[in-house]
N, CA, C and O atoms as a printed pandas DataFrame, in Angstrom:
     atom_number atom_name residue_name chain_id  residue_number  x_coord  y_coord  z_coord
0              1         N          UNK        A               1    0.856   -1.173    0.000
1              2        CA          UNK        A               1    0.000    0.000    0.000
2              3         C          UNK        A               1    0.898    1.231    0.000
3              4         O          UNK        A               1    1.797    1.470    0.806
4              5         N          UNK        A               2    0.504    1.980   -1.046
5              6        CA          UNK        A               2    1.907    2.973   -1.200
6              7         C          UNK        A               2    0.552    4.340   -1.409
7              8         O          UNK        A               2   -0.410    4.404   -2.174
8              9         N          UNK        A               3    1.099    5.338   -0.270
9             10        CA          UNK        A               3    0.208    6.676   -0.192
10            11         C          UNK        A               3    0.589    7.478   -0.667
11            12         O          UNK        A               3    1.520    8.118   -0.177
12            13         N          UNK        A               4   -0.215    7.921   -2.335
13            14        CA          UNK        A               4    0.643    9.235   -2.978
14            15         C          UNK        A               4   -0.209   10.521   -3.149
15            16         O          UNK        A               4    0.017   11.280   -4.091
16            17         N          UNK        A               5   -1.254   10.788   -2.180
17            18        CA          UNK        A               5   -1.985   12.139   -2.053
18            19         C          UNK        A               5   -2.409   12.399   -1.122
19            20         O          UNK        A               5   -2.509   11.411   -0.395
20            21         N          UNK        A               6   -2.826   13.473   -0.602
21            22        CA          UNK        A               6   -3.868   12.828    0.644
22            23         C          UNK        A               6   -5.377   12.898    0.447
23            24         O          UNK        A               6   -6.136   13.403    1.274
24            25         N          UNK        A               7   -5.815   12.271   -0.883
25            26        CA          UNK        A               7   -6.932   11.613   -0.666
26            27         C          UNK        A               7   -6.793   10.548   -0.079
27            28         O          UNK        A               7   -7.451   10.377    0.947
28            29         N          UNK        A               8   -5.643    9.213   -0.682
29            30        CA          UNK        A               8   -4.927    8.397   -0.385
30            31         C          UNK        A               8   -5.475    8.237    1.948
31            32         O          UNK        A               8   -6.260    7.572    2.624
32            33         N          UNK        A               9   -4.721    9.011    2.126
33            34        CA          UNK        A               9   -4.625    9.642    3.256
34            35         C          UNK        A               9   -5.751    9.845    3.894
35            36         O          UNK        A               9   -5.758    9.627    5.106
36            37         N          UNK        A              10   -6.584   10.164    3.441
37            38        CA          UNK        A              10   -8.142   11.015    3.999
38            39         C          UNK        A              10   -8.958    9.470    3.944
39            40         O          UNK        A              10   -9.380    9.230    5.075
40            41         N          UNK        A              11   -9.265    8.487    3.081
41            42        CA          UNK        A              11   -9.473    7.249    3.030
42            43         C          UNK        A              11   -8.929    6.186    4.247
43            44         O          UNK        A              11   -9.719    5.536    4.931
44            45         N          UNK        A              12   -7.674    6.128    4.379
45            46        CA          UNK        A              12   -7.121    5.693    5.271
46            47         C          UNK        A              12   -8.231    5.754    6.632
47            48         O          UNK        A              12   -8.975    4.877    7.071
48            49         N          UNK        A              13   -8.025    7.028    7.041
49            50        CA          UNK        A              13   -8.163    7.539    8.494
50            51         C          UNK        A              13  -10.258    7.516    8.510
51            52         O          UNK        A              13  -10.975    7.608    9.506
52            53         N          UNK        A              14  -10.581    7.403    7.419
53            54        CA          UNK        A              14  -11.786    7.079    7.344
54            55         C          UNK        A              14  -12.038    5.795    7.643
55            56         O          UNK        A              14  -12.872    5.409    8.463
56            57         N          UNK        A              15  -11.219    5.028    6.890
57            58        CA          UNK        A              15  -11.152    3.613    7.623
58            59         C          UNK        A              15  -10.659    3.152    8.566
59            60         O          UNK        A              15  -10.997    1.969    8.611
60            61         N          UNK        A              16  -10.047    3.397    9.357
61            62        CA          UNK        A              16   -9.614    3.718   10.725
62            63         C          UNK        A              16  -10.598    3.864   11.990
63            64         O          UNK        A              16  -10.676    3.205   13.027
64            65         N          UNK        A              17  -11.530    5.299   11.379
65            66        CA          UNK        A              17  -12.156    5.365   12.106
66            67         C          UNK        A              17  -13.860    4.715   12.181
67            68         O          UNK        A              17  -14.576    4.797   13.179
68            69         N          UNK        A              18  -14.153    4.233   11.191
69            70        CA          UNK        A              18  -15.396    3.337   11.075
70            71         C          UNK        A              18  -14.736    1.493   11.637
71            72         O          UNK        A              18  -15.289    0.415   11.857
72            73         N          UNK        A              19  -13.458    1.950   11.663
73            74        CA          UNK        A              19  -13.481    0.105   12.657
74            75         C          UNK        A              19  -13.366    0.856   13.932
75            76         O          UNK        A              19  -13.852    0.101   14.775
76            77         N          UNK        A              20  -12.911    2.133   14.613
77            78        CA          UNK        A              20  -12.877    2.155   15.714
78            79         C          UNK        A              20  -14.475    2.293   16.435
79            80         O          UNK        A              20  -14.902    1.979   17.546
80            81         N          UNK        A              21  -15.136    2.945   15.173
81            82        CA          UNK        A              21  -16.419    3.265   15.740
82            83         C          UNK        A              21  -17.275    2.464   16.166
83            84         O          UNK        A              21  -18.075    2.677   17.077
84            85         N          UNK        A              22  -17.069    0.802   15.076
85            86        CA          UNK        A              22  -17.740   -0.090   14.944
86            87         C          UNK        A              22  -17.570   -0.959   16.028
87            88         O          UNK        A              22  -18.444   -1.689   16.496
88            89         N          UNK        A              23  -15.883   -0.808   16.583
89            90        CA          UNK        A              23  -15.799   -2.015   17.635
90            91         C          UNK        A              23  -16.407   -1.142   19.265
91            92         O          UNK        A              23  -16.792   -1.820   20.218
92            93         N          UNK        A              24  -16.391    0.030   19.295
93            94        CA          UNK        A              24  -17.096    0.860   20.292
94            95         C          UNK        A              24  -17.937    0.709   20.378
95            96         O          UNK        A              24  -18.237    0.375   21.524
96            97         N          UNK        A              25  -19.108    0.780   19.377
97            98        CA          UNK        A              25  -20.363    0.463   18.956
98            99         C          UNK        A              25  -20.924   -1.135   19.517
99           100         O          UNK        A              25  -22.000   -1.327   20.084
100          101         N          UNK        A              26  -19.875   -2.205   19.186
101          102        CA          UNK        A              26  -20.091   -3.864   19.501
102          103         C          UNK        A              26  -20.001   -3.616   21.390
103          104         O          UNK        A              26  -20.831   -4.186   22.099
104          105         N          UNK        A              27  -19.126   -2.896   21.886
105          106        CA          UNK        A              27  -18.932   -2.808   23.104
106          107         C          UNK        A              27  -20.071   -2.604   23.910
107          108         O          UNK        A              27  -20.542   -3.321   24.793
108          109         N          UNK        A              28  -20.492   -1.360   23.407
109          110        CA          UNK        A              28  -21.636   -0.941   23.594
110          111         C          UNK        A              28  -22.971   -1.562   23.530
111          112         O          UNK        A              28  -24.005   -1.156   24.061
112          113         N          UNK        A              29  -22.829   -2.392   22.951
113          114        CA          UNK        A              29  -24.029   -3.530   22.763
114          115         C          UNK        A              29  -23.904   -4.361   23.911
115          116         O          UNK        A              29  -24.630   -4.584   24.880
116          117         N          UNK        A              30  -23.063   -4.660   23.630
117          118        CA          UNK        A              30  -22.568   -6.108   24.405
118          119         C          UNK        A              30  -22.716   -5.261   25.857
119          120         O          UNK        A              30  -22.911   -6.197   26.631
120          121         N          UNK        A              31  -22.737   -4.054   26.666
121          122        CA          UNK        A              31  -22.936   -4.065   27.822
122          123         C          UNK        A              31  -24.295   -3.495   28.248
123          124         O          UNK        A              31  -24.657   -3.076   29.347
124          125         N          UNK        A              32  -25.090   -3.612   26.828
125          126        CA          UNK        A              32  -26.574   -2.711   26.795
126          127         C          UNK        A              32  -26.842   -4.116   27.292
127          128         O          UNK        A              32  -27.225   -4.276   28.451
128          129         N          UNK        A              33  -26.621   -5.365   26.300
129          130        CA          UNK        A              33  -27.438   -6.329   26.336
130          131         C          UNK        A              33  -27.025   -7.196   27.791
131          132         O          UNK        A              33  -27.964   -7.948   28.051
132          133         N          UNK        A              34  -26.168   -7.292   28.580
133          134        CA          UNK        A              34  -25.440   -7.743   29.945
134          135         C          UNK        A              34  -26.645   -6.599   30.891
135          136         O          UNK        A              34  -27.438   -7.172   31.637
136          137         N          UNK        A              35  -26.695   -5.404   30.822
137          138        CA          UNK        A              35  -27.157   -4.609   31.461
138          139         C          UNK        A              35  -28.845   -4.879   31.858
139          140         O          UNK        A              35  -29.421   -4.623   32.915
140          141         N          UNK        A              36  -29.539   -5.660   30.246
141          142        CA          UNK        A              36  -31.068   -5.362   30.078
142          143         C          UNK        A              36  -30.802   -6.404   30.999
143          144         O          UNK        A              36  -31.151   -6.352   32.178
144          145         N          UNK        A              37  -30.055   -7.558   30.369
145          146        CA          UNK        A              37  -30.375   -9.173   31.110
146          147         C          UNK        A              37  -30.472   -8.924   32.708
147          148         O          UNK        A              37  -31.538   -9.139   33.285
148          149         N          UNK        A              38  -29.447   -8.513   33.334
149          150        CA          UNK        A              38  -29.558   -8.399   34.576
150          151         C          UNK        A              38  -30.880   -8.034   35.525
151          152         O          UNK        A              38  -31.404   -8.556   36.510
152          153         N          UNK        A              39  -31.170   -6.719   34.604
153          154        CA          UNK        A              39  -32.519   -5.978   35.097
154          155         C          UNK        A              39  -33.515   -7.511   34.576
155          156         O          UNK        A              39  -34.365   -7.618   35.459
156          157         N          UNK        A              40  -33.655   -8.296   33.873
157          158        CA          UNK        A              40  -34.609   -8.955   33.662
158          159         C          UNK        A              40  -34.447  -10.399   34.721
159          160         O          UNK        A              40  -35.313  -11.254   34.907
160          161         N          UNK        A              41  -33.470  -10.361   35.143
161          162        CA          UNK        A              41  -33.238  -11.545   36.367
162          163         C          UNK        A              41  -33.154  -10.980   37.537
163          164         O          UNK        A              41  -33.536  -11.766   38.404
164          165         N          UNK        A              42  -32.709   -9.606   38.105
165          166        CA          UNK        A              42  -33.435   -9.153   38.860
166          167         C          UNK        A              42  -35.244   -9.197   39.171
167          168         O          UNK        A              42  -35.789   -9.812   40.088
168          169         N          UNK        A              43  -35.842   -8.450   38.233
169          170        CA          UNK        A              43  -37.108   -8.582   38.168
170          171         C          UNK        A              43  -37.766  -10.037   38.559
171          172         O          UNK        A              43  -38.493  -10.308   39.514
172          173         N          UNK        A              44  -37.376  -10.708   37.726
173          174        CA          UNK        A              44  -37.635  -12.224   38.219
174          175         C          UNK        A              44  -36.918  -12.676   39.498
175          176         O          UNK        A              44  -37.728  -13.505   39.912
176          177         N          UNK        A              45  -36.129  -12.663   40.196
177          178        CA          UNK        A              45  -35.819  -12.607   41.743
178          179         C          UNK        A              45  -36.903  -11.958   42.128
179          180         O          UNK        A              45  -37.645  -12.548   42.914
180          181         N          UNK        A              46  -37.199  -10.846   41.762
181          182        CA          UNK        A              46  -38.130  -10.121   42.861
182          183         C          UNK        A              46  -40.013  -10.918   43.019
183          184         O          UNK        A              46  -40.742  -11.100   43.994
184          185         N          UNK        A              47  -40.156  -11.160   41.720
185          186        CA          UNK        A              47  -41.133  -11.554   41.005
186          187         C          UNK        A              47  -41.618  -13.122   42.651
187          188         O          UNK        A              47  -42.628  -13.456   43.271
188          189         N          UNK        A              48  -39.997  -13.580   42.609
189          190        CA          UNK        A              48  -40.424  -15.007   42.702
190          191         C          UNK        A              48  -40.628  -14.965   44.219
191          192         O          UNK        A              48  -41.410  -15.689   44.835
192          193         N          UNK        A              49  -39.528  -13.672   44.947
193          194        CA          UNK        A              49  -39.672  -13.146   46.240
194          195         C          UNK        A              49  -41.455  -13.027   46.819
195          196         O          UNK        A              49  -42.070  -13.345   47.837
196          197         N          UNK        A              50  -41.788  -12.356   45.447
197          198        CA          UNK        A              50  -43.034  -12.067   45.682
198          199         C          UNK        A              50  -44.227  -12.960   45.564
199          200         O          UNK        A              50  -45.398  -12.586   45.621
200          201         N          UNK        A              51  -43.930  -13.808   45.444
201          202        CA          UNK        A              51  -45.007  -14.883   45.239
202          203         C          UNK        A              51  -44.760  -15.638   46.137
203          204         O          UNK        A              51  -45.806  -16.228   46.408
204          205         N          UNK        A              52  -43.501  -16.152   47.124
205          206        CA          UNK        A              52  -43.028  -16.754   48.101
206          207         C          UNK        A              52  -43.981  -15.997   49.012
207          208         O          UNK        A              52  -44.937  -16.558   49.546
208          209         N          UNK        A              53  -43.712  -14.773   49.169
209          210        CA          UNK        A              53  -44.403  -13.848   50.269
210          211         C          UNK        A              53  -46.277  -14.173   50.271
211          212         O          UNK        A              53  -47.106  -14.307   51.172
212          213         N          UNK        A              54  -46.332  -14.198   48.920
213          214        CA          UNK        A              54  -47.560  -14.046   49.001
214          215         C          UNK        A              54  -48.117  -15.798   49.279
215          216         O          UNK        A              54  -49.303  -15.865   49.601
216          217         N          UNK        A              55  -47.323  -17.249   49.173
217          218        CA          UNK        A              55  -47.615  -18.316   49.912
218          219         C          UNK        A              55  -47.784  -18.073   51.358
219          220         O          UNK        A              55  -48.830  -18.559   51.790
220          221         N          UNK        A              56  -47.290  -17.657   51.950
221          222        CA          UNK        A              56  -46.816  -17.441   53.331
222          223         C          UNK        A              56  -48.121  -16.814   53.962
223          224         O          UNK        A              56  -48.915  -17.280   54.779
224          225         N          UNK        A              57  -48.072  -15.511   53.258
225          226        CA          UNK        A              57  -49.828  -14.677   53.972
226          227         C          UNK        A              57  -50.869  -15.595   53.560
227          228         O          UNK        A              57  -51.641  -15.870   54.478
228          229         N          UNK        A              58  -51.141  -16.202   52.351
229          230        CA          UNK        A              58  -52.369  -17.097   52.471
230          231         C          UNK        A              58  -52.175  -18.286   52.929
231          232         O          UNK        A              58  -53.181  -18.995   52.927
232          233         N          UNK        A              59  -51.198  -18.760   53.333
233          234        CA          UNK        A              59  -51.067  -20.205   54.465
234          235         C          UNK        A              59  -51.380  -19.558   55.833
235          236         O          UNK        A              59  -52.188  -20.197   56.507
236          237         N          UNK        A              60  -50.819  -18.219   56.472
237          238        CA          UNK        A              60  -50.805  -17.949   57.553
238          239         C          UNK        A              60  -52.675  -17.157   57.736
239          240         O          UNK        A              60  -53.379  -16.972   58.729
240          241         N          UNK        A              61  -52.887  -16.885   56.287
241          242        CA          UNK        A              61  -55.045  -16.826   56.939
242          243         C          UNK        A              61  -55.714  -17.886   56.761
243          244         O          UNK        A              61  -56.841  -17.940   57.254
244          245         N          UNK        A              62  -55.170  -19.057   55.975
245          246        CA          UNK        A              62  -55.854  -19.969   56.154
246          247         C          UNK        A              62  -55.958  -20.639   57.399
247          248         O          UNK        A              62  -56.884  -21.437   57.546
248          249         N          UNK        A              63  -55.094  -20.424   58.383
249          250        CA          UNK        A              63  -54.477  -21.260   59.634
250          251         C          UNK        A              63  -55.568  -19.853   60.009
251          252         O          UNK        A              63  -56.722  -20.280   59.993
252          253         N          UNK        A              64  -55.544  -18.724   60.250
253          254        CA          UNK        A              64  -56.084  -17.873   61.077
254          255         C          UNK        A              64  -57.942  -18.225   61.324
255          256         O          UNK        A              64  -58.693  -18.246   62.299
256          257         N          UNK        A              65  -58.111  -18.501   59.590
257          258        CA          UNK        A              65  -59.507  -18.513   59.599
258          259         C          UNK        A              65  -60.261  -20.147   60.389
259          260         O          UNK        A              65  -61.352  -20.218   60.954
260          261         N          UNK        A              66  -59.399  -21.124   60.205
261          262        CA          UNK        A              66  -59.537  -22.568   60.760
262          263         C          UNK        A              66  -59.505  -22.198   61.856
263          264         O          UNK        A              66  -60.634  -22.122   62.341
264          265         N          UNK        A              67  -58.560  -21.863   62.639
265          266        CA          UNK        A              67  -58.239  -21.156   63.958
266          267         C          UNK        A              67  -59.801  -20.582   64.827
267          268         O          UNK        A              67  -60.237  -20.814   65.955
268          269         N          UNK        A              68  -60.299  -19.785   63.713
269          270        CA          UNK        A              68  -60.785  -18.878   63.902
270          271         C          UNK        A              68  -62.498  -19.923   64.322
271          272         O          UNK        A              68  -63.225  -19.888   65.315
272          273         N          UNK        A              69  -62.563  -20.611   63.234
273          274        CA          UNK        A              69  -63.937  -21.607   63.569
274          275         C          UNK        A              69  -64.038  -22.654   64.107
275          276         O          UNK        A              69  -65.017  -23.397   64.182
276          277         N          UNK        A              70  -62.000  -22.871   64.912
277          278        CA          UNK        A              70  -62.306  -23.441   66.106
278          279         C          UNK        A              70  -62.884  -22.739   67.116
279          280         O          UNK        A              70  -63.877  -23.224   67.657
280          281         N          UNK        A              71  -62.447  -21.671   67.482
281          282        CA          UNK        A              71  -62.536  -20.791   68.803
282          283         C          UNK        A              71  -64.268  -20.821   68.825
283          284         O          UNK        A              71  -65.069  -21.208   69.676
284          285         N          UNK        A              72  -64.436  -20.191   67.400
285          286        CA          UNK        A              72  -66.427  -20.804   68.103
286          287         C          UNK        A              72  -67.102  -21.784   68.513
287          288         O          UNK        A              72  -68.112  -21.686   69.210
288          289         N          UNK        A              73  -66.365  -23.307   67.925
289          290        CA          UNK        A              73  -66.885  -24.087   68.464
290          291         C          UNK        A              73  -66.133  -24.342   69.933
291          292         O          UNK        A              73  -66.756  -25.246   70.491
292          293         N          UNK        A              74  -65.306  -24.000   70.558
293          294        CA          UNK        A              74  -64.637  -23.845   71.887
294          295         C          UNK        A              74  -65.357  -23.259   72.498
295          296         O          UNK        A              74  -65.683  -23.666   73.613
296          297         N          UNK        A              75  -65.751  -22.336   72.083
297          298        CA          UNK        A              75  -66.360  -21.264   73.131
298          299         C          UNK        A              75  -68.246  -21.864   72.916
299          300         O          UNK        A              75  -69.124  -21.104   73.325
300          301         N          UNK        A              76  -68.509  -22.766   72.486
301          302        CA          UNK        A              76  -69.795  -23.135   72.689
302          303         C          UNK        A              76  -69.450  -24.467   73.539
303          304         O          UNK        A              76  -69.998  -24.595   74.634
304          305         N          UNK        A              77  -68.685  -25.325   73.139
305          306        CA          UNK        A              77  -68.445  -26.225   74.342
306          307         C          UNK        A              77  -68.442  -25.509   75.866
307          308         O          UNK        A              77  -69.198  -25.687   76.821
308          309         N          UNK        A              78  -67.464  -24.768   75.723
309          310        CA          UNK        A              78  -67.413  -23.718   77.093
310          311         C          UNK        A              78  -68.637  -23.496   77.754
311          312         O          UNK        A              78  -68.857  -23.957   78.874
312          313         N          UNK        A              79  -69.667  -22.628   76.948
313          314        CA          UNK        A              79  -71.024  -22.196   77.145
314          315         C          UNK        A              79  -71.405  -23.705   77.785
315          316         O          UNK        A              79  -71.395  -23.895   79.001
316          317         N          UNK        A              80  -71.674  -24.537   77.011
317          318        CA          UNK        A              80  -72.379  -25.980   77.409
318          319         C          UNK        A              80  -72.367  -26.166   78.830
319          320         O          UNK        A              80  -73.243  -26.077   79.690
320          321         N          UNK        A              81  -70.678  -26.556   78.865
321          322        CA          UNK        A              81  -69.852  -26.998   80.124
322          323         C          UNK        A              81  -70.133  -26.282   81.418
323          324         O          UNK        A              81  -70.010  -26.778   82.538
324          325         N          UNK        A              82  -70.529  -25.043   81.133
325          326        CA          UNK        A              82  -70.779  -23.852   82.290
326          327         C          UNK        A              82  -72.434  -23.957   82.487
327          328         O          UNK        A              82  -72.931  -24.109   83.604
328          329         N          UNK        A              83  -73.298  -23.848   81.154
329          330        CA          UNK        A              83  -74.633  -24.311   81.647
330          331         C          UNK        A              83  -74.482  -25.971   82.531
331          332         O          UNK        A              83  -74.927  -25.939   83.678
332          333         N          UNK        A              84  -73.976  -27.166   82.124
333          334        CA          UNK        A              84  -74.243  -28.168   82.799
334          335         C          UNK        A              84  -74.043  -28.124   84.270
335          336         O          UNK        A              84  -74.770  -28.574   85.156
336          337         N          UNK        A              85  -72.773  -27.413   84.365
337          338        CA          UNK        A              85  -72.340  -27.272   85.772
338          339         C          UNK        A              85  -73.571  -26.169   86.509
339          340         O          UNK        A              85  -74.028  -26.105   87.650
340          341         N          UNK        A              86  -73.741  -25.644   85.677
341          342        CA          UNK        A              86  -75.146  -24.534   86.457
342          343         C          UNK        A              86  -76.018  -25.397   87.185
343          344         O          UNK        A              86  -76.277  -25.533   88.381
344          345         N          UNK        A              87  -76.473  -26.051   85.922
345          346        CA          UNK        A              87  -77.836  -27.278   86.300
346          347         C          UNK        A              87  -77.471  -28.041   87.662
347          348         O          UNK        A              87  -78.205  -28.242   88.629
348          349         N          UNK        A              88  -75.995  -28.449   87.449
349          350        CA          UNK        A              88  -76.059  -29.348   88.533
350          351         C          UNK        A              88  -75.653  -28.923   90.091
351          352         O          UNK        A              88  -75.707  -29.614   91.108
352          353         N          UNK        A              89  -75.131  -27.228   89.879
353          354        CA          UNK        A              89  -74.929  -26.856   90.715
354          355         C          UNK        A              89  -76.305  -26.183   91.714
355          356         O          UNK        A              89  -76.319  -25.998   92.931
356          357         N          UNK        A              90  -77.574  -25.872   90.532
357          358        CA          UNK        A              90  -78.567  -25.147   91.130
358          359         C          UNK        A              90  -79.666  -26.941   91.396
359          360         O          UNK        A              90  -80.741  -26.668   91.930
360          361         N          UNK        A              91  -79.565  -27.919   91.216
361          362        CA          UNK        A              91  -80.074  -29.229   91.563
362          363         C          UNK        A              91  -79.282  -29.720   92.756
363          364         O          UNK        A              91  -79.451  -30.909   93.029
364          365         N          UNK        A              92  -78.575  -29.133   93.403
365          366        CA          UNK        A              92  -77.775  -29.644   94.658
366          367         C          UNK        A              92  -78.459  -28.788   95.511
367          368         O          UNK        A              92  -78.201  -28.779   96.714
C-alpha cells in the first residue's frame, strides 16, 4: 500500500475510524445487552420473592380462619360446660 496524495490519506483515516467506531459500537451492545439481562433476572428474583411472600400470607389466613372456627366451636363447648355445671350446681 503505497500513499501518494492525501486523498490516499483522507481514506485511510476514514477507515480507521469506522473500525474504531464499529468495535465501540459492539462494546456498547454487548454491555446494553449484559445490562437489560440483569434488570430482567433481577425482576424475576423479585417476582419469585413475591409470590413466596404471598404463599406465606395465604397459608398464615388460612391457619387464622380454621383457627378462627375453632374458637367458636370452643367457646360453645365452654357455654355448654358452664350451663351443665349450672344445672347441677342449682339441683344440689
Amino acid at each position: 500500500m503505497l500513499i501518494e496524495n492525501s486523498q490516499d490519506i483522507l481514506n485511510v483515516s476514514k477507515t480507521i475510524a469506522v473500525l474504531v467506531l464499529s468495535a465501540l459500537s459492539g462494546v456498547l451492545l454487548y454491555y446494553l445487552a449484559m445490562t437489560i439481562r440483569q434488570f430482567f433476572l433481577t425482576i424475576k428474583e423479585v417476582r419469585d420473592r413475591i409470590k413466596a411472600i404471598d404463599e406465606v400470607v395465604t397459608k398464615f389466613k388460612e391457619k387464622i380462619e380454621h383457627s378462627a372456627s375453632y374458637l367458636f366451636l370452643i367457646s360453645k363447648g365452654v357455654e355448654k360446660i358452664i350451663e351443665i355445671a349450672n344445672k347441677q350446681k342449682n339441683s344440689k
